[in-house]
C-alpha positions in Angstrom: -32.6 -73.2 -20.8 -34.4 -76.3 -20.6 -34.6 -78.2 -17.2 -32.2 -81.0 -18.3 -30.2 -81.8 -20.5 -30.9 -85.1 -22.8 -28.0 -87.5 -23.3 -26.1 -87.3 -26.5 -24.5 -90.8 -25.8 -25.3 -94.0 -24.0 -27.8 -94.3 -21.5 -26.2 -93.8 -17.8 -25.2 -96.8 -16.7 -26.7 -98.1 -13.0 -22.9 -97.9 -11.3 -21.9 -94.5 -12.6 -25.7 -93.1 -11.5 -25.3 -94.7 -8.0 -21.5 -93.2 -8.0 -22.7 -89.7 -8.6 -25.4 -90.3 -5.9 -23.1 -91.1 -3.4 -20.4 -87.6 -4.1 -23.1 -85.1 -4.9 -26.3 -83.4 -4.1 -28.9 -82.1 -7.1 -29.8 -78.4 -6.5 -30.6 -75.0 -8.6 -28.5 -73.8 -11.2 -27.0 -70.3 -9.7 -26.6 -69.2 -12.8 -28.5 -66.3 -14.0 -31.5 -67.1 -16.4 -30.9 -70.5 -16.2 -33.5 -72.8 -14.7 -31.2 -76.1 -14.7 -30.5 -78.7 -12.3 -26.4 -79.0 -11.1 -24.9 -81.9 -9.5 -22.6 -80.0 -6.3 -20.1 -81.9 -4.2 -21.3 -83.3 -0.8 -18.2 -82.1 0.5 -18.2 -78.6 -0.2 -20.8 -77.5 -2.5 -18.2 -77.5 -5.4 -19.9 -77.6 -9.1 -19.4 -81.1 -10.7 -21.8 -81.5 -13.6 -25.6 -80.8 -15.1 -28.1 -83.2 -14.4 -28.6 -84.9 -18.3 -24.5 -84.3 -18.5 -23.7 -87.3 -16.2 -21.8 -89.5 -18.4 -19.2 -86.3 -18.2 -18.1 -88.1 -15.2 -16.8 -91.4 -16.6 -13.5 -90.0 -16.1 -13.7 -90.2 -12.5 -15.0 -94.0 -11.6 -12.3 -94.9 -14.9 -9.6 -93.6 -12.9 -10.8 -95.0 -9.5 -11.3 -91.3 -7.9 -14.4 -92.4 -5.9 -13.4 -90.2 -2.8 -13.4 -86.0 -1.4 -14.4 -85.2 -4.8 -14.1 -81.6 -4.4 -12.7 -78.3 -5.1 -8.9 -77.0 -5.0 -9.2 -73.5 -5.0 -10.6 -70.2 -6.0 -13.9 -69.3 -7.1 -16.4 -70.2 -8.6 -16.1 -73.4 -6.7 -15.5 -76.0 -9.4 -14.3 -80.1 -8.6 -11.2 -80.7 -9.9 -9.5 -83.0 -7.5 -10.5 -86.0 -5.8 -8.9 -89.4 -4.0 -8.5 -92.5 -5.4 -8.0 -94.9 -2.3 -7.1 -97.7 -3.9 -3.7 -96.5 -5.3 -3.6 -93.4 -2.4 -3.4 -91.1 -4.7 -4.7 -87.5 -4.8 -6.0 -86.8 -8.8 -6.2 -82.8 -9.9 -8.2 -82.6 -13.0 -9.3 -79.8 -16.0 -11.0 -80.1 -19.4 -7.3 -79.9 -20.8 -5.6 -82.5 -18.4 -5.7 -85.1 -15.3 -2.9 -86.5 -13.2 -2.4 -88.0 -10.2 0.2 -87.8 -7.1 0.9 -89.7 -4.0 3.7 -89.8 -1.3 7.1 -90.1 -3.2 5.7 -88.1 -6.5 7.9 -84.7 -7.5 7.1 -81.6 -9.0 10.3 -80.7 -11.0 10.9 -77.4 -13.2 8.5 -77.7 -16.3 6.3 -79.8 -15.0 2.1 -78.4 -14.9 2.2 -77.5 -11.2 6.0 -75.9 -10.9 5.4 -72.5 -8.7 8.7 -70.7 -8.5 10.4 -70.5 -5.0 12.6 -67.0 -6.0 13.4 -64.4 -8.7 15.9 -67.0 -10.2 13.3 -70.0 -10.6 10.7 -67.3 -11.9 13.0 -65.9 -14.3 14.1 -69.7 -16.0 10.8 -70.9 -15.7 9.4 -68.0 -18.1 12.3 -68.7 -20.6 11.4 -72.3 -20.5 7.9 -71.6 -21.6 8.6 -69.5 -24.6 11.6 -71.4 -25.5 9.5 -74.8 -25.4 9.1 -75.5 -29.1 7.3 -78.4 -29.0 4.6 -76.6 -26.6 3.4 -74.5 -29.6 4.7 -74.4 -33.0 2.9 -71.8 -35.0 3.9 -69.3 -32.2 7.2 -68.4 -34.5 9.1 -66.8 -31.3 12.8 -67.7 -31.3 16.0 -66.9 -29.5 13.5 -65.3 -26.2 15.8 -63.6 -23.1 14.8 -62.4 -19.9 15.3 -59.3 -18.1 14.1 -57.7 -14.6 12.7 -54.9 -15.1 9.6 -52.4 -13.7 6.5 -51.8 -15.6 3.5 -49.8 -14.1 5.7 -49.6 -10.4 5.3 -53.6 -10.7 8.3 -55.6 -10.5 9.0 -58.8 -12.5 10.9 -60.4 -15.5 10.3 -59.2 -19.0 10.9 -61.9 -22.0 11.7 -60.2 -25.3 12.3 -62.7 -28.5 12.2 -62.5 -32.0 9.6 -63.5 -34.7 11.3 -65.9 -37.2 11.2 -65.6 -41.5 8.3 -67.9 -41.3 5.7 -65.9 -39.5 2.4 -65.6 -41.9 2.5 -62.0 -41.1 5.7 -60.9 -43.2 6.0 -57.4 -41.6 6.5 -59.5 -38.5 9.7 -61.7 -39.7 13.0 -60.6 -37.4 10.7 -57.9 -35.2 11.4 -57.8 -31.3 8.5 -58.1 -29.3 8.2 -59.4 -25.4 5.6 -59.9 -22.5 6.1 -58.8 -18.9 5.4 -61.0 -16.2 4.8 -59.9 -12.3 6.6 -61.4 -9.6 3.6 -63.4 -7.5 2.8 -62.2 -4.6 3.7 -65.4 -2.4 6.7 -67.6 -3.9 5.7 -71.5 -4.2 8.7 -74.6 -3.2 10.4 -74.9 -6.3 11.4 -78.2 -6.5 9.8 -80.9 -3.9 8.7 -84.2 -3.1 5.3 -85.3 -1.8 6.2 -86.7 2.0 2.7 -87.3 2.9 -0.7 -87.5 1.5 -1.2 -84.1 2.7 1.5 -82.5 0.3 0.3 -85.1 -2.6 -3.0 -83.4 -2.1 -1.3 -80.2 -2.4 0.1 -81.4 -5.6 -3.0 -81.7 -7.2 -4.4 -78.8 -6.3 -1.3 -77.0 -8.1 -1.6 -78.7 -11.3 -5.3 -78.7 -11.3 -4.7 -74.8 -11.0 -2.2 -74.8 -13.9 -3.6 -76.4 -16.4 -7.3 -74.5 -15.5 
């Protein structure tokens, strides 16, 4: 692969170079066979962009999230949240989705984020997926239910439904089908409110997670 990339698009502009500066270090591509240069975060090493990919990060200095650009969990380490400290709000980011939280903002069932605090909140919040028809509508699953139940000594909830008459596959119109889900090994809150900047943070780093 070649050392770096050539811009597709504009030229980087002089405030979004400087901007990238100040967040993150140039080093070696750890990817195998590939003789790149990478953009990681100065605060943990996270990966942020390819050098010749810069204007990638638009996003960020459009949004005001100038600040602990970083990662939120897992690895490979990746950046997907940052600070904005003008509006004190903690941002948590993917290619699909960005949104930020600060002290007073709620995660409510259904919302990108929601981690189930019991069997109960587990069980509704997989019924809620598969019965959201506006989330997908070629998925053709109607009238889904949920059940505990034990697969492979795991224990969890298992959501049967039915394919409707306009599935493309006929043979498929008015079968029963279903997809087991494991309980998670830790339970989440459920419902809450951000009190501090510390659980805004928090926030971010769930929904940056959930829409990965």
């Amino acid at each position: 692969m070649p050392k770096e990339l050539k811009q597709k698009t504009k030229p980087v502009s002089k405030k979004l170079q400087e901007f990238i500066n100040s967040i993150a270090n140039i080093g070696k591509s750890n990817i195998p066979d590939d003789d790149g240069k990478i953009y990681y975060s100065k605060v943990d090493g996270a990966y942020l962009t390819r050098v010749g990919m810069e204007n990638d990060l638009n996003f960020l200095l459009k949004r005001g999230i100038t600040e602990q650009i970083q990662d939120g969990y897992g690895e490979p380490k990746t950046c997907c949240i940052g600070f904005n400290p003008i509006e004190q709000k903690w941002y948590g980011w993917s290619h699909r989705a960005i949104f930020g939280f600060g002290i007073g903002s709620e995660c409510k069932e259904g919302n990108c984020g929601f981690e189930p605090s019991n069997k109960e909140d587990f069980k509704e919040d997989c019924l809620r997926f598969w019965g959201d028809t506006d989330m997908d509508e070629d998925t053709h699953k109607t009238n889904p239910t949920a059940r505990e139940e034990v697969q492979d000594g795991k224990l969890g909830i298992y959501v049967e439904y039915t394919y409707d008459d306009k599935v493309p596959n006929k043979q498929m119109r008015g079968q029963v089908d279903g997809m087991f889900f494991e309980y998670p090994e830790k339970w989440g809150k459920g419902e809450w409110v951000a009190k501090t900047i510390e659980d805004a943070k928090q926030m971010a780093i769930d929904f940056a997670r959930s829409v990965s």
